[in-house]
N, C-alpha and C positions, 0 to 999 in steps of 0.2 A: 882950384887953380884958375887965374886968369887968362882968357885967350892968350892976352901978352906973353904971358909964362909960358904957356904951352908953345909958340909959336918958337921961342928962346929955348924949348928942348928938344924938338923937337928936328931933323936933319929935314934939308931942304930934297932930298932923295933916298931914300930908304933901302938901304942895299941887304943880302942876305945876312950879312956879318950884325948886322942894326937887328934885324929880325931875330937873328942867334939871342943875340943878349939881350931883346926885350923878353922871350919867351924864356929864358935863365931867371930876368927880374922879377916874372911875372909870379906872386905867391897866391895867386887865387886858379892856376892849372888852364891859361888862355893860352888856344895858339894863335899864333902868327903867322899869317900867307899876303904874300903878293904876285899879280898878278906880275906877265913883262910887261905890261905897260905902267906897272907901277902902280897897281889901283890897290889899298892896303884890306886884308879884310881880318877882324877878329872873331876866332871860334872859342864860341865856351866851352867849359870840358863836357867830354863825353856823361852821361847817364849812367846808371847801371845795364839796362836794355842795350845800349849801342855799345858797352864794352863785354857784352855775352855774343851778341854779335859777331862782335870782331873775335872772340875766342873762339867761338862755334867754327869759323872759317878757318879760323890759325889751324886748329884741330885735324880738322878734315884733310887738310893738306899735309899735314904732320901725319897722321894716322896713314894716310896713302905713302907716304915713304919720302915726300918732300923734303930734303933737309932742313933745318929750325936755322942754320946760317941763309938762307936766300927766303926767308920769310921775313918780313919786320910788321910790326905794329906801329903808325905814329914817324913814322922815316920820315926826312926833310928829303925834296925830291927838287932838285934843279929844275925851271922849266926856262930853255931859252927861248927867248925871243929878239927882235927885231933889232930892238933900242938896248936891251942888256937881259936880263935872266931875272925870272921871277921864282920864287920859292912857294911850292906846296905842301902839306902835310895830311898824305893819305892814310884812310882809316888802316890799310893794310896793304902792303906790296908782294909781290910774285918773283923774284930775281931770279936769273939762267945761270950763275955764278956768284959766292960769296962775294961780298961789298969791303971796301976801303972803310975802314973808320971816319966817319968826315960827319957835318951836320947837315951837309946838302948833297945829296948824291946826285951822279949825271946819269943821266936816262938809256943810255948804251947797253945795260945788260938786263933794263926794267920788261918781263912779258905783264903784267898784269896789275892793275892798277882798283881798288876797291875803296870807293866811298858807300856807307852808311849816311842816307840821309836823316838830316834831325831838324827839329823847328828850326829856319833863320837861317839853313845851311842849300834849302831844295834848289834854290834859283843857282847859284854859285856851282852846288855841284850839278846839276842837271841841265846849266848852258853853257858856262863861263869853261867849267873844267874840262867838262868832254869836248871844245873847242882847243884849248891852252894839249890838252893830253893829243890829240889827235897833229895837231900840228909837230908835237913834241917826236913823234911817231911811234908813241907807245901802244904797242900790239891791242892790247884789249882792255876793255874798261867796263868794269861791273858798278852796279846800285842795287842798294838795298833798302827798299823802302820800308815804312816804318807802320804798314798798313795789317791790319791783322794776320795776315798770309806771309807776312816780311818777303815781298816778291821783291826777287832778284830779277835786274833788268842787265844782260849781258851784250856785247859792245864787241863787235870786230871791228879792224882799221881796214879798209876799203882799198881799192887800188885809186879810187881818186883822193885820195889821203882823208876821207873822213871817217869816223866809226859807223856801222852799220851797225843795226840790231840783230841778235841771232837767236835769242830766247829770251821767254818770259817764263817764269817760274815761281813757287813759294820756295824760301831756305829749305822747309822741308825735305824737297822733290828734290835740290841740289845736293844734299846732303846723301839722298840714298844712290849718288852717283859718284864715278871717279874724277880727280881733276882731270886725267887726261883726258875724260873724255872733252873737255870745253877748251885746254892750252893746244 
């Protein structure tokens, strides 16, 4: 397709509802995020590795008594900002209460927020997002690196609104603990 083409399908502002139905069109399993300030980014689908991950975690919290309605996989997560609302798609969420059926949830009832990082994703979610989540004022924010240990890097929100670090750990060592003890 030519620039020309592309620029003719293209919307001059790419709102959540745009994102809905590119990631609907999309048959090769890409998502769609934008930042608030509009900056677009496209995630490949997950691995097999990054989707044991995210089961390992789902688990854990399920097996500790979590209900399976305040956990999701893959949620579209409202982020607002300044100029209008940017949209994210965390590897896994934490909710204090079951969710509204929607494609874009607002952050009101979000405690925890979990990116799995993967090639192409580390800068994104290791600046961009833990700035975008913090401002958002979502309680805490975990990563998961993809480092033989798959160290978990754990994230409180700070009293001057930014996340602080609180642990460093392999999944393993998280694993042999409860959620309560880190929400």
């Amino acid at each position: 397709m030519s620039a020309e083409a592309v620029g003719r399908h293209m919307p001059a502002v790419i709102t959540l509802d745009d994102l809905a139905a590119m990631t609907a069109a999309d048959t090769h399993g890409r998502r769609y995020e934008t930042s608030p300030e509009g900056v677009l980014s496209v995630v490949p689908p997950p691995d097999s590795q990054h989707a044991v991950i995210a089961t390992r975690l789902t688990l854990w919290f399920g097996l500790a008594g979590w209900p399976a309605e305040q956990l999701m996989q893959a949620a579209g997560v409202r982020i607002p900002g300044p100029d209008g609302d940017g949209g994210r798609i965390p590897d896994l969420t934490v909710w204090s209460r079951p969710q509204r059926d929607a494609v874009w949830l607002d952050v009101a009832d979000l405690l925890l927020v979990v990116e799995i990082l993967s090639r192409g994703s580390e800068s994104i979610d290791q600046v961009a997002k833990v700035t975008e989540y913090a401002a958002a004022g979502i309680a805490q924010y975990w990563t998961v690196a993809r480092d033989p240990a798959q160290t978990v890097t754990l994230y409180r929100l700070g009293t001057d609104g930014a996340y602080e670090e609180t642990a460093k750990m392999p999944l393993a060592w998280l694993l042999q603990t409860a959620p309560r003890d880190h929400l």
